[in-house]
One Martini backbone bead per residue (centre of mass of N, CA, C, O) as a GRO file, in nm:
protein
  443
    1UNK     BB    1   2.046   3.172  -0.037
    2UNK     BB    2   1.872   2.955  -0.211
    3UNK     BB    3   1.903   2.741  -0.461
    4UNK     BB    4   1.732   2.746  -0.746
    5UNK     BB    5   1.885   2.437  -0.858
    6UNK     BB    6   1.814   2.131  -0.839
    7UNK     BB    7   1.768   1.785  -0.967
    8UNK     BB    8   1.505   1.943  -1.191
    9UNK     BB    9   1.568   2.241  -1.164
   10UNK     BB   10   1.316   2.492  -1.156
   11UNK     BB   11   1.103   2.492  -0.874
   12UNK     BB   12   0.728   2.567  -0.824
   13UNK     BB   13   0.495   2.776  -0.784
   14UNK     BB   14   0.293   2.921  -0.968
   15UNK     BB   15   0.300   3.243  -0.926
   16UNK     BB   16   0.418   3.274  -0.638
   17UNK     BB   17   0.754   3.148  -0.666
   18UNK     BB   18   0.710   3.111  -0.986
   19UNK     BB   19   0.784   3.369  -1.203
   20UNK     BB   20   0.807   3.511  -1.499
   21UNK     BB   21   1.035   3.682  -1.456
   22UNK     BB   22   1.241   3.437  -1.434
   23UNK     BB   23   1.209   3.322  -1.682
   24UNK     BB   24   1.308   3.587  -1.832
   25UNK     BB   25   1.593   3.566  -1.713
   26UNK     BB   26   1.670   3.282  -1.816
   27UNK     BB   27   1.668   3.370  -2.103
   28UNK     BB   28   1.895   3.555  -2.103
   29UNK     BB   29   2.114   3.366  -1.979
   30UNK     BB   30   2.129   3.180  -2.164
   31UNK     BB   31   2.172   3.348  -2.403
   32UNK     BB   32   2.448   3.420  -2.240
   33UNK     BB   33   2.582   3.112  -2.150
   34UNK     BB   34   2.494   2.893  -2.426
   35UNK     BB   35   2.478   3.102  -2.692
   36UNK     BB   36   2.669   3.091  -2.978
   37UNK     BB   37   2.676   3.207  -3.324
   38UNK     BB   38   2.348   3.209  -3.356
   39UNK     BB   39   2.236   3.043  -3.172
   40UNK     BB   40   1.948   2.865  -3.070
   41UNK     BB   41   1.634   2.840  -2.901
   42UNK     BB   42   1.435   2.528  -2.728
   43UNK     BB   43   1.103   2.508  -2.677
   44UNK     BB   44   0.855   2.378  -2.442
   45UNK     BB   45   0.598   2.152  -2.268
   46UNK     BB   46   0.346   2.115  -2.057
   47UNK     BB   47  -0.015   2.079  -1.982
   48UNK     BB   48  -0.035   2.303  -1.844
   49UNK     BB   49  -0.112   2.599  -1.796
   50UNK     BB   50   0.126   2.812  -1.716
   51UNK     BB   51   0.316   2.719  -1.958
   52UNK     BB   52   0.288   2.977  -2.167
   53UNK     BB   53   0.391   3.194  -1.953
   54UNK     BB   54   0.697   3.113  -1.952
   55UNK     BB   55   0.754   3.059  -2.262
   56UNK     BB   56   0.710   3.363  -2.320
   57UNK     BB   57   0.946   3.475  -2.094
   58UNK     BB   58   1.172   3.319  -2.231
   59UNK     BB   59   1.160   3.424  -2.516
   60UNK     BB   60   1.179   3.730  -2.457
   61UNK     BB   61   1.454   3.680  -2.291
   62UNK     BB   62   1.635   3.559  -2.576
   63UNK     BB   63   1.566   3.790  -2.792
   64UNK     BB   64   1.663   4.015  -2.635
   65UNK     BB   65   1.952   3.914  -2.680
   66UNK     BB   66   1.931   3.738  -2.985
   67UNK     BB   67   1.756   3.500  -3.005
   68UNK     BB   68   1.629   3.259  -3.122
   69UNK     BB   69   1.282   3.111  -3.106
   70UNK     BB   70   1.152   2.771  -3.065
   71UNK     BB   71   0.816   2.668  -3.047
   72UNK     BB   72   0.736   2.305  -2.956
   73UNK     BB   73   0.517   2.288  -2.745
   74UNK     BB   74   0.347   1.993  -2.669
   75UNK     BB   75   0.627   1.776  -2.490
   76UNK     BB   76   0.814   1.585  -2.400
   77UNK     BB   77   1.113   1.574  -2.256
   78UNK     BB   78   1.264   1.361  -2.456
   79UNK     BB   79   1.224   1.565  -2.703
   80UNK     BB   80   1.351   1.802  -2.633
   81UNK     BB   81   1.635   1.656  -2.604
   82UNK     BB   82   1.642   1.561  -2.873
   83UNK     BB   83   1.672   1.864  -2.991
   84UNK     BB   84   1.893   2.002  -2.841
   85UNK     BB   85   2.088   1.750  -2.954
   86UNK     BB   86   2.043   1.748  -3.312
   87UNK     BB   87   2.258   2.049  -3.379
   88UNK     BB   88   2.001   2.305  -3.438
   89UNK     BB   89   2.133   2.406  -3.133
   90UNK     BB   90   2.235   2.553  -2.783
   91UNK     BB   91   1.969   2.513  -2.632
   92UNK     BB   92   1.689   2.404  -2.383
   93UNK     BB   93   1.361   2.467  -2.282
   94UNK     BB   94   1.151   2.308  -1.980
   95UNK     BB   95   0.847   2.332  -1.936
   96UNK     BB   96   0.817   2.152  -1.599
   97UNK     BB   97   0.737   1.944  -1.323
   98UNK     BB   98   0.615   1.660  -1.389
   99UNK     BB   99   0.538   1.478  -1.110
  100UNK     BB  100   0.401   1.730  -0.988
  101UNK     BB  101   0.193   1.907  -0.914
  102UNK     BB  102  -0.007   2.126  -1.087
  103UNK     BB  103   0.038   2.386  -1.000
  104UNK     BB  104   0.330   2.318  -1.053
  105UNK     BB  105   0.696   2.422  -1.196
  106UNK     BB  106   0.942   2.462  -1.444
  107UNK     BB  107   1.266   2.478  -1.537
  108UNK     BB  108   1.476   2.330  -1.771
  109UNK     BB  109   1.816   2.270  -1.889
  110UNK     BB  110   1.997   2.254  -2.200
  111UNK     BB  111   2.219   2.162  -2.431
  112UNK     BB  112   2.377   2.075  -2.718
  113UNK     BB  113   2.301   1.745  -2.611
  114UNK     BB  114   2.111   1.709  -2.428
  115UNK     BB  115   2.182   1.802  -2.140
  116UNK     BB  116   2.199   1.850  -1.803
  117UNK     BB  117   2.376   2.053  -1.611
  118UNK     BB  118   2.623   2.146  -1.458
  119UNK     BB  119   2.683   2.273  -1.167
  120UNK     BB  120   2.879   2.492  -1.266
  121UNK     BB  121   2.667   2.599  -1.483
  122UNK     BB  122   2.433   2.659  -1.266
  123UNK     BB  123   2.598   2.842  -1.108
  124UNK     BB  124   2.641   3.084  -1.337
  125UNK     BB  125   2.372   3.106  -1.468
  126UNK     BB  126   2.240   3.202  -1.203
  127UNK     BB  127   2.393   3.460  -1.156
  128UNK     BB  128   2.279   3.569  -1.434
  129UNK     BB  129   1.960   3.597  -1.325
  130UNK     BB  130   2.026   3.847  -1.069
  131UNK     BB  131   2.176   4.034  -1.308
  132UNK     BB  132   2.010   4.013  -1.629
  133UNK     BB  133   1.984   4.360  -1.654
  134UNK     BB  134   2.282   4.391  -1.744
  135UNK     BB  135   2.321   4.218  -2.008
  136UNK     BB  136   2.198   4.392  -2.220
  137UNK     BB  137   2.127   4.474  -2.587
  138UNK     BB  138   1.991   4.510  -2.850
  139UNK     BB  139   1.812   4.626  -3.124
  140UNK     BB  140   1.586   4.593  -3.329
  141UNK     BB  141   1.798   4.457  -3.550
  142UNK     BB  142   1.907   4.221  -3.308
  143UNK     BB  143   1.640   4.087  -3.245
  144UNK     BB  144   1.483   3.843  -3.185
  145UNK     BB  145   1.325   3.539  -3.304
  146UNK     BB  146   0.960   3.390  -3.240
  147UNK     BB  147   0.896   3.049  -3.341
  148UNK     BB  148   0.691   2.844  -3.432
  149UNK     BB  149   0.730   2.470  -3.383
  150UNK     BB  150   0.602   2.203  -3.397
  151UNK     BB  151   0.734   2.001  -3.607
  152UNK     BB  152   0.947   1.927  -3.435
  153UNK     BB  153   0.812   1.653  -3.307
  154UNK     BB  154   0.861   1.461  -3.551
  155UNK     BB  155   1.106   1.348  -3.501
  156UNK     BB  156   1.058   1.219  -3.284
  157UNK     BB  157   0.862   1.039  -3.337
  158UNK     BB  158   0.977   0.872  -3.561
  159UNK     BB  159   1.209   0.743  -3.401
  160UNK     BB  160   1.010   0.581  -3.211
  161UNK     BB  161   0.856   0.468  -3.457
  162UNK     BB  162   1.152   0.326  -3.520
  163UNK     BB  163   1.117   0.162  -3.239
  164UNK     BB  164   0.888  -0.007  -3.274
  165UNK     BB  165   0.932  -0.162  -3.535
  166UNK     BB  166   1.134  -0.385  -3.355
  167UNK     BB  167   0.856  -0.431  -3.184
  168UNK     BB  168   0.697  -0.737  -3.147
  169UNK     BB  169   0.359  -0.791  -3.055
  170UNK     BB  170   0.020  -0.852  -2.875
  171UNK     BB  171  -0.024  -0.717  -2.647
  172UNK     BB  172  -0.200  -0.588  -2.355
  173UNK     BB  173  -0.267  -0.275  -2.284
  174UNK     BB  174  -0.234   0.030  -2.031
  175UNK     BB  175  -0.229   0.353  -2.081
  176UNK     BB  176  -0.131   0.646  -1.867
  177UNK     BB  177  -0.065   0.993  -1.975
  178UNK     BB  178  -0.138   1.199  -1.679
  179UNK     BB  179  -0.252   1.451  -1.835
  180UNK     BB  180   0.003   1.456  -2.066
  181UNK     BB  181   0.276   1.506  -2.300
  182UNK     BB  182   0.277   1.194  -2.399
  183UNK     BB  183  -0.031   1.175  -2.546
  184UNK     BB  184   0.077   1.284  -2.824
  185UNK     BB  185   0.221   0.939  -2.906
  186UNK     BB  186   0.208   0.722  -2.732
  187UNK     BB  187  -0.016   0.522  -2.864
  188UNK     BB  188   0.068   0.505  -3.144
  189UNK     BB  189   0.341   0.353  -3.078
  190UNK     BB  190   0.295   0.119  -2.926
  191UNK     BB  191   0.091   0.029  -3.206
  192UNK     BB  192   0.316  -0.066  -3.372
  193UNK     BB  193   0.406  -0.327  -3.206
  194UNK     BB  194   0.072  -0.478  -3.221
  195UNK     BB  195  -0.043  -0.366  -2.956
  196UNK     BB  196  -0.341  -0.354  -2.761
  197UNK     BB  197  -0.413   0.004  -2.688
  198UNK     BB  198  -0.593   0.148  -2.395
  199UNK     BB  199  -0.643   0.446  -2.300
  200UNK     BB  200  -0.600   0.703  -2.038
  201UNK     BB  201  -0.559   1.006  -1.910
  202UNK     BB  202  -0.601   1.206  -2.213
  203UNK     BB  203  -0.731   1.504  -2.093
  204UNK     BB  204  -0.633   1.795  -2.095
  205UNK     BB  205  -0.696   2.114  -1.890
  206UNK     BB  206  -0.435   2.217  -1.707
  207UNK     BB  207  -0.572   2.068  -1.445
  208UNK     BB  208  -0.525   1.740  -1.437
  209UNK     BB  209  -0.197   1.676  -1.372
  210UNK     BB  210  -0.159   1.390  -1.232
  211UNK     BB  211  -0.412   1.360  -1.104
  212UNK     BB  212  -0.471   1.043  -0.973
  213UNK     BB  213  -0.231   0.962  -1.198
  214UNK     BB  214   0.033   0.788  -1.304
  215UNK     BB  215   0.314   0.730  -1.158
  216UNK     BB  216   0.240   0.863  -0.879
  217UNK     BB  217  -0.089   0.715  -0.949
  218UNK     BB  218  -0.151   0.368  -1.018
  219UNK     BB  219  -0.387   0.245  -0.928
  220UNK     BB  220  -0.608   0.267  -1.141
  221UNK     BB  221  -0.431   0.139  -1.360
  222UNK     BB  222  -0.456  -0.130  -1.201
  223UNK     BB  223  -0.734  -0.180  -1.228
  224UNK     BB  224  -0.783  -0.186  -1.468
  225UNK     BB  225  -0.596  -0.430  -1.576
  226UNK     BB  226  -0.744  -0.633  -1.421
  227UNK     BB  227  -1.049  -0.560  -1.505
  228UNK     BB  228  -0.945  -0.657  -1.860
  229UNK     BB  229  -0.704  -0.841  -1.847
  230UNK     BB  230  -0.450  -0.747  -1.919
  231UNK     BB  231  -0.106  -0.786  -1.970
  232UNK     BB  232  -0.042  -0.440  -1.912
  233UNK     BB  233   0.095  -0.120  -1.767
  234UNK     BB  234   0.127   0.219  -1.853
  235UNK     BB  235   0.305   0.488  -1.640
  236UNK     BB  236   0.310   0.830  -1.704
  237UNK     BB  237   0.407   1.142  -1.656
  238UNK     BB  238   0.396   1.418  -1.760
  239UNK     BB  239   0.680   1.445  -1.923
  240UNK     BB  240   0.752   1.117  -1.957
  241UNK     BB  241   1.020   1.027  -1.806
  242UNK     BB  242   0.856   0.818  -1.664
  243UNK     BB  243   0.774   0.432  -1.569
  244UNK     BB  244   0.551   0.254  -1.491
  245UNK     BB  245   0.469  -0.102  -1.415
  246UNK     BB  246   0.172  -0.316  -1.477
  247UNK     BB  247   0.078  -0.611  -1.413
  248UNK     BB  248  -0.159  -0.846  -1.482
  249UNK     BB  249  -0.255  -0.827  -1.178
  250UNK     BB  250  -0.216  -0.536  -1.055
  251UNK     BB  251   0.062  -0.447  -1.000
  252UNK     BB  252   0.338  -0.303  -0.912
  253UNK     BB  253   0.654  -0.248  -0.996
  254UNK     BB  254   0.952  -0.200  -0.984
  255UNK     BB  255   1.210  -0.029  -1.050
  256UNK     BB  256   1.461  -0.220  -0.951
  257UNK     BB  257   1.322  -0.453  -1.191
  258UNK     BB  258   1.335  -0.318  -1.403
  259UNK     BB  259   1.618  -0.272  -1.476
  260UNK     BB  260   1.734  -0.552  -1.412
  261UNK     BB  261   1.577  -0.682  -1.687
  262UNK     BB  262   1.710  -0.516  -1.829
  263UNK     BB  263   2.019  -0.583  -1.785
  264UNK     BB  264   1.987  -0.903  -1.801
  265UNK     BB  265   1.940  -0.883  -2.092
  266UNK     BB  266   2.169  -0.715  -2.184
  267UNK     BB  267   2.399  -0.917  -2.082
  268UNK     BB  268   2.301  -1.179  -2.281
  269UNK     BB  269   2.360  -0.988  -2.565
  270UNK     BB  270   2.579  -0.784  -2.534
  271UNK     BB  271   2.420  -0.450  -2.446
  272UNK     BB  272   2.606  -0.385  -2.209
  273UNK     BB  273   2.802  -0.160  -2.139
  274UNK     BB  274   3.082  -0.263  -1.950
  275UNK     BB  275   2.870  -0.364  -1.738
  276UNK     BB  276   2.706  -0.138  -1.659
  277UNK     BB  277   2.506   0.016  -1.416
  278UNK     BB  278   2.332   0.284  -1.312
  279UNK     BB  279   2.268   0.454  -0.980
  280UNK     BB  280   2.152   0.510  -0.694
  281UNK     BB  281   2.138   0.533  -0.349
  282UNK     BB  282   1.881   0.396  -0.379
  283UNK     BB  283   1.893   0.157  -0.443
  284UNK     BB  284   1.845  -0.214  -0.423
  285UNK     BB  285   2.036  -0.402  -0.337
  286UNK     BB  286   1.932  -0.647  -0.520
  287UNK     BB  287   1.978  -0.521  -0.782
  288UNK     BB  288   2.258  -0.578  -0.761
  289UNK     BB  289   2.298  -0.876  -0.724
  290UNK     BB  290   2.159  -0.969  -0.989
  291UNK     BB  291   2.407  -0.788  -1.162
  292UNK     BB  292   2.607  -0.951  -1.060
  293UNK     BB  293   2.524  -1.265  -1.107
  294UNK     BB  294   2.530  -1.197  -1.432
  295UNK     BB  295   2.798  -1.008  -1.479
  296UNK     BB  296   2.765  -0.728  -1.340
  297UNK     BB  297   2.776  -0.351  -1.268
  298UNK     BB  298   2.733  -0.158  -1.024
  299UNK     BB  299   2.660   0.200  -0.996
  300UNK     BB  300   2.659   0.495  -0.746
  301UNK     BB  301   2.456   0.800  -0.730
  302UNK     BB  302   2.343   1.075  -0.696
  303UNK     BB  303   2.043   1.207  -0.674
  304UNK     BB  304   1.935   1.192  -1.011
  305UNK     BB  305   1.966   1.195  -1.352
  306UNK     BB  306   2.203   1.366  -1.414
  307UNK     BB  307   2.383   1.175  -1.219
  308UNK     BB  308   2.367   0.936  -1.410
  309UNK     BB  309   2.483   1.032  -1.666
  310UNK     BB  310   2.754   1.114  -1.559
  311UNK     BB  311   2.791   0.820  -1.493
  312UNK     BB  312   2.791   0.681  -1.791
  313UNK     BB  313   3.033   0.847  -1.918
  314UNK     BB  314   3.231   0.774  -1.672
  315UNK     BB  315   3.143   0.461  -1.755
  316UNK     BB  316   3.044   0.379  -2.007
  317UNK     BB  317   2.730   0.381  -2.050
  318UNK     BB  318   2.392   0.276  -2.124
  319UNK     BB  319   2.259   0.209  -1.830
  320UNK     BB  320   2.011   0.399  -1.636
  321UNK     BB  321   1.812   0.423  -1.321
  322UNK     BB  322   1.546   0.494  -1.123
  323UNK     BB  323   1.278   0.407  -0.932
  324UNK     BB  324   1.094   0.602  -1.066
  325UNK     BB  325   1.142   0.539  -1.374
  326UNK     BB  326   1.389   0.624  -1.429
  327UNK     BB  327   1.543   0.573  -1.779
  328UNK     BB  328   1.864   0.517  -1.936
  329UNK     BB  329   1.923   0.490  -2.309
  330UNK     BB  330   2.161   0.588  -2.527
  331UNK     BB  331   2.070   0.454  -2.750
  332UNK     BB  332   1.804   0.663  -2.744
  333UNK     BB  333   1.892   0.907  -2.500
  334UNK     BB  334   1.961   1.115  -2.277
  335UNK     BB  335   1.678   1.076  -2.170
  336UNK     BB  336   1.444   1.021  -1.970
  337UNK     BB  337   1.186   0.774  -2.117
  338UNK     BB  338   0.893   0.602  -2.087
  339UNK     BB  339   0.870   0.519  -2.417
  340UNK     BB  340   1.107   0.363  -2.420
  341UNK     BB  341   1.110   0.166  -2.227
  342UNK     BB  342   0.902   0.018  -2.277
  343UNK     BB  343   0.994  -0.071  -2.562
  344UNK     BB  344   1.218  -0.234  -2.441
  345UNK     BB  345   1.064  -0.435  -2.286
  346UNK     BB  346   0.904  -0.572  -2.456
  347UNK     BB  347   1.183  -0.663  -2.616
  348UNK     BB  348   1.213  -0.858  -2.360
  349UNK     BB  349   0.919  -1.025  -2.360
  350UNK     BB  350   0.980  -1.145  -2.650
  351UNK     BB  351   1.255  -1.295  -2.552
  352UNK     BB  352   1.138  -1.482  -2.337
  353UNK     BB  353   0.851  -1.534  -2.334
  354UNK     BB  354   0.749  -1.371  -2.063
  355UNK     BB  355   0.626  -1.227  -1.799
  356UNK     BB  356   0.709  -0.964  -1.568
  357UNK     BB  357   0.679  -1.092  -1.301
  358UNK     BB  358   0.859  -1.341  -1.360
  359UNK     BB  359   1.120  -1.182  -1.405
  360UNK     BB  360   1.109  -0.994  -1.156
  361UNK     BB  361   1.129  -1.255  -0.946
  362UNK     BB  362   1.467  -1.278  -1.007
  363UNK     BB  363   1.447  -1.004  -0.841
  364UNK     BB  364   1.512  -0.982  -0.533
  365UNK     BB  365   1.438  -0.788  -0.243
  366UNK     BB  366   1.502  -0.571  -0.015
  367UNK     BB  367   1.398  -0.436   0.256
  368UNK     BB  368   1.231  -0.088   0.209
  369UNK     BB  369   1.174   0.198   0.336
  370UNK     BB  370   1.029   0.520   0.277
  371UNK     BB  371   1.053   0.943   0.326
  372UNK     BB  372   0.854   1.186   0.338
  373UNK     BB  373   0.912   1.513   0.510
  374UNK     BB  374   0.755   1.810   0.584
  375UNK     BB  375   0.997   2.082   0.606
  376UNK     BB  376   1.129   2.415   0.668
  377UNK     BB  377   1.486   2.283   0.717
  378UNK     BB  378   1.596   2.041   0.559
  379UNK     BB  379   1.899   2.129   0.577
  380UNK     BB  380   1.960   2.097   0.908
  381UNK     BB  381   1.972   1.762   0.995
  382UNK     BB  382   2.274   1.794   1.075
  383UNK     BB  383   2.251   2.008   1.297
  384UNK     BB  384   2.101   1.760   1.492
  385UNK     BB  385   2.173   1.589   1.718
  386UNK     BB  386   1.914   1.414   1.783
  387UNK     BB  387   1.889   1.302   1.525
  388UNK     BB  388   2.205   1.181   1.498
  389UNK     BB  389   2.156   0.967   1.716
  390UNK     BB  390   1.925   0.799   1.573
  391UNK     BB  391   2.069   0.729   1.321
  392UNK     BB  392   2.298   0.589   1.484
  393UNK     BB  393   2.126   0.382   1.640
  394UNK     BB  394   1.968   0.265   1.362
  395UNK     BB  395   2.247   0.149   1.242
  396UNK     BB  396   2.282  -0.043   1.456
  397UNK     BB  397   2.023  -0.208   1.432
  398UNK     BB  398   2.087  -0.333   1.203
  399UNK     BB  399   2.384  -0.316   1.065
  400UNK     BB  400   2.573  -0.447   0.819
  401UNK     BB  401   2.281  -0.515   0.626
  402UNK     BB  402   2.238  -0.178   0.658
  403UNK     BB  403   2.055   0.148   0.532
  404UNK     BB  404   2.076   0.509   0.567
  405UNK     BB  405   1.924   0.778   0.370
  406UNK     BB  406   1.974   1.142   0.447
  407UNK     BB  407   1.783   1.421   0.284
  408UNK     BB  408   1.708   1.644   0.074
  409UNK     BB  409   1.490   1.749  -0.142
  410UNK     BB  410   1.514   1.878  -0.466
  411UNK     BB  411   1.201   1.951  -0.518
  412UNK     BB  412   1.093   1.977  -0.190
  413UNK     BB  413   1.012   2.049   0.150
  414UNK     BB  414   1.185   1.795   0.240
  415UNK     BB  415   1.282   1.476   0.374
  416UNK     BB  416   1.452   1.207   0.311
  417UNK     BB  417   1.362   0.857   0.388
  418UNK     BB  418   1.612   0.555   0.409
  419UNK     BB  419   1.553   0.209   0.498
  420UNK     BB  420   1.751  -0.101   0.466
  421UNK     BB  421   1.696  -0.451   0.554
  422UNK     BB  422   1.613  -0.756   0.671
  423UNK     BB  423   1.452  -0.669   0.825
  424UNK     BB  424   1.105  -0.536   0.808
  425UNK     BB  425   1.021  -0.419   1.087
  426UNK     BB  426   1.246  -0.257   1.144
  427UNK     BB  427   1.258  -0.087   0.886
  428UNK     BB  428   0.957   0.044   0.956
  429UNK     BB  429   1.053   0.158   1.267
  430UNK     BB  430   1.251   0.315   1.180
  431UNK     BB  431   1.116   0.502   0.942
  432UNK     BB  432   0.929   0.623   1.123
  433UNK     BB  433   1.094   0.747   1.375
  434UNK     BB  434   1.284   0.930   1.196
  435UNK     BB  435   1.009   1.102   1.051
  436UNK     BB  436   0.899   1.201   1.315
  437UNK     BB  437   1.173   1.328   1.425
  438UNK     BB  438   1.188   1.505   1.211
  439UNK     BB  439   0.934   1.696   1.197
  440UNK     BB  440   0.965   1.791   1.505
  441UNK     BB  441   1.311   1.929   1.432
  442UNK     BB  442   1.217   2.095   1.131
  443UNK     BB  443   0.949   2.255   1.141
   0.00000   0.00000   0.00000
């Protein structure tokens, strides 16, 4: 049976392989190995449709065990992480599928730091979802209550609020909101820093999150930001945790330049904790040169954003984020968030007080070309002989100077391929034959 959570908890289609079922089952399962003396449990969600369905059936099953549940309606995912953190709860659960198409959804766990849980955590979660319905529950009198709690958003919003406020520019934007639940006030915090925001897809209507917009499809706001003349262009995806950031050009930035830009400021500043910068081995050789050569240390972890986390604790570090635009900045929160990203950001261009492609152009990357192969068998590619030595051929014919990075994806039916190397056409040529013959090998 394949592992119900992936690198960014348990995703699915709604309603045809994700279930109200499960999520039922998880409520019970969470409020029984997360939740004790009494503790309650913090749910969200994302402007899905499907979004209120999971809720329902999370808090159902939270409460049959006897625990309080909170319903913050819809907010980012790192207002989640912000309010399970707060001290308030004993775990939080975020209903979103983040940057998937608006079909899937997903459920996100949480502990009472605000952070998702070790495959040990939920291994153990896991088990006790397929036999949640033996884990017995109180009578009407120990049954918990079921809170809406809208109110608890302003917490989050606050704390933004003020971290907006040390960040002054004049800067021209355009935010795509991608029609989720960052538009709850992500325009109105940027505009606290000074800047002139002008807002793009942020009309949700529960099935239009994600399509052709946001972090994962940022064309649009390229084109915006140059035919408005504007000055950057910010795309956050459905919920908030990642941010894409595009040039006064119309140009997308590199997310593995957006961290570099980062960290090269905060090195500069003495505010990069005991120089380490966390990154997953995704990231591009460049990235690594160019904060080694300002005097940090690059440390990489396997891809997911909990195991960047789990590296900058185990590293003491303060900043860590994958080039998909998760960026985590300890001193504002556990999660990828893609409006403290963005905020961060500002305050570096008002620092150097020069445009984001100038200092992106400082961080020189290695050719790179990734591929997402969609296969039934995502798993299976190692024990595929043929695959196996096409990547050792490849990986021969690259030399020392370049790397092949071949996974299944942990949140789609895919096998994601990455090949890195010096010569450009060498590594394009390189990773279309090996997703071409894995597509044939897997399908």
């Amino acid at each position: 049976m394949a592992r119900l959570f992936g690198t960014d908890g348990i995703r699915g289609i709604a309603n045809v392989d994700l279930k109200p079922t499960l999520a039922y089952a998880l409520g019970r399962a969470t409020a029984h190995e997360l939740l004790a003396g009494g503790e309650a449990l913090v749910v969200g969600q994302d402007t899905r449709r499907s979004g209120g369905m999971f809720v329902a059936a999370i808090a159902a099953g939270a409460a049959s065990m006897g625990a309080d549940v909170h319903l913050a309606g819809t907010l980012p995912t790192p207002a989640l992480a912000f309010l399970a953190g707060s001290g308030d709860f004993g775990a939080g659960i975020m209903v979103s599928a983040s940057h998937n198409p608006a079909d899937d959804n997903g459920l996100k766990v949480l502990n009472k730091r605000g952070m998702k849980l070790d495959d040990d955590r939920e291994d153990a979660l896991e088990a006790l979802i397929w036999r949640a319905e033996e884990l017995g529950g109180p009578r009407n009198a120990g049954i918990g209550r079921v809170h809406e709690a809208p109110g608890l958003l302003e917490r989050y919003r606050a704390a933004r609020l003020e971290l907006a406020r040390t960040v002054h520019t004049d800067l021209r934007i355009v935010v795509d909101c991608a029609n989720g639940s960052g538009g709850v006030f992500a325009p109105e915090v940027l505009a606290a820093t000074g800047a002139s925001v002008e807002v793009i897809y942020n009309e949700p209507d529960g099935v239009n999150i994600n399509v052709e917009c946001g972090a994962t499809a940022p064309a649009a706001l390229a084109r915006t930001v140059a035919s408005r003349g504007a000055d950057l262009g910010f795309a956050l995806d459905g919920d908030a945790d990642r941010l894409v950031v595009v040039d006064r050009h119309g140009h997308v930035v590199d997310g593995d330049q957006l961290i570099g830009l980062i960290a090269l400021d905060r090195i500069r500043r003495g505010a990069l904790k005991n120089g380490v910068v966390v990154v997953t081995v995704l990231s591009n050789g460049g990235l690594e040169a160019a904060v080694g050569g300002g005097g940090g240390l690059v440390v990489r972890t396997p891809v997911g954003d909990k195991y960047i986390l789990e590296g900058m604790l185990v590293n003491d570090a303060n900043l860590g984020g994958e080039k998909s635009g998760h960026v985590i900045v300890l001193d504002h929160g556990t999660s990828g968030d893609g409006l403290a990203t963005g905020l961060e950001l500002l305050g570096v261009l008002g620092r150097a007080d020069r445009s984001v492609d100038e200092l992106a152009a400082e961080i020189p990357l290695f050719p790179q070309e990734q591929r997402a192969v969609r296969v039934r068998h995502k798993d299976q590619w190692e024990g595929d002989p043929i695959l196996r030595r096409a990547i050792a051929s490849a990986q021969a014919r690259l030399g020392a100077g370049g790397r092949i990075l071949v996974r299944p994806s942990g949140t789609e039916p895919a096998l994601r391929v990455m090949i890195e190397g010096p010569d450009a056409a060498l590594v394009a040529e390189l990773a279309d034959s090996i997703a071409t013959l894995a597509g044939e090998r897997l399908h």
